[in-house]
N, C-alpha and C positions, 0 to 999 in steps of 0.2 A: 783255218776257218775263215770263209768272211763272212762280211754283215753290213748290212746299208745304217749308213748313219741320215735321218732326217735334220736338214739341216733349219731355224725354225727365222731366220737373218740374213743377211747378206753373206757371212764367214763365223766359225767360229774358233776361237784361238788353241793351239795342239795340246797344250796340257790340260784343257778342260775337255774336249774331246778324247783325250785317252781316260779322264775321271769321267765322263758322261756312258762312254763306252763300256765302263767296269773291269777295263785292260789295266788301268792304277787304280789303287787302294783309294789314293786322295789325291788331292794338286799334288803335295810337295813330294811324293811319289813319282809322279807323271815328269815334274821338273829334272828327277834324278834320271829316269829313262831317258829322256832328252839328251841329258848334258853327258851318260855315257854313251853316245852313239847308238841306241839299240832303235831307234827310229826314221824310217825314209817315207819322204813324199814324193810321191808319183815316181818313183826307184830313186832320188839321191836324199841324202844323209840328209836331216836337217838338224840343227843344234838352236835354232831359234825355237824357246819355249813358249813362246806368245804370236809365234805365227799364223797366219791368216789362212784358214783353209776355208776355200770355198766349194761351192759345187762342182761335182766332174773332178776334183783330186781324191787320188788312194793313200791313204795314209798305211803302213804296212810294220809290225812289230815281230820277227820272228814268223812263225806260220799265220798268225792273225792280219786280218786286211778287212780295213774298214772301207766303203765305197761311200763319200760323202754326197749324199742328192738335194736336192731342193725340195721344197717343204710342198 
């Protein structure tokens, strides 16, 4: 499934983005999808749960793919 993410800043960090999204329950959720690899930006792995996603990055979870845009 995808889905445009409005982004409402400059970036917004991957575990609140996947809580904003309603892809995780909560943060501390989103932190554990992290840190077992089920997450890539723009196709590679990321393990940074506080990473910077700006506009023009795909962030992608299994079939899910969020297309992050500017506000």
């Amino acid at each position: 499934m995808n889905m445009d993410f409005q982004l409402r800043g400059e970036y917004i960090e991957l575990d609140k983005l996947l809580k904003a999204t309603g892809l995780a329950q909560s943060g501390g959720r989103a932190r554990v999808m992290i840190t077992e690899g089920l997450v890539q930006v723009d196709g590679q792995l990321e393990s940074r749960k506080t990473a910077k996603i700006r506009s023009g990055q795909v962030v992608t979870i299994g079939n899910e793919r969020i297309e992050v845009r500017a506000a």
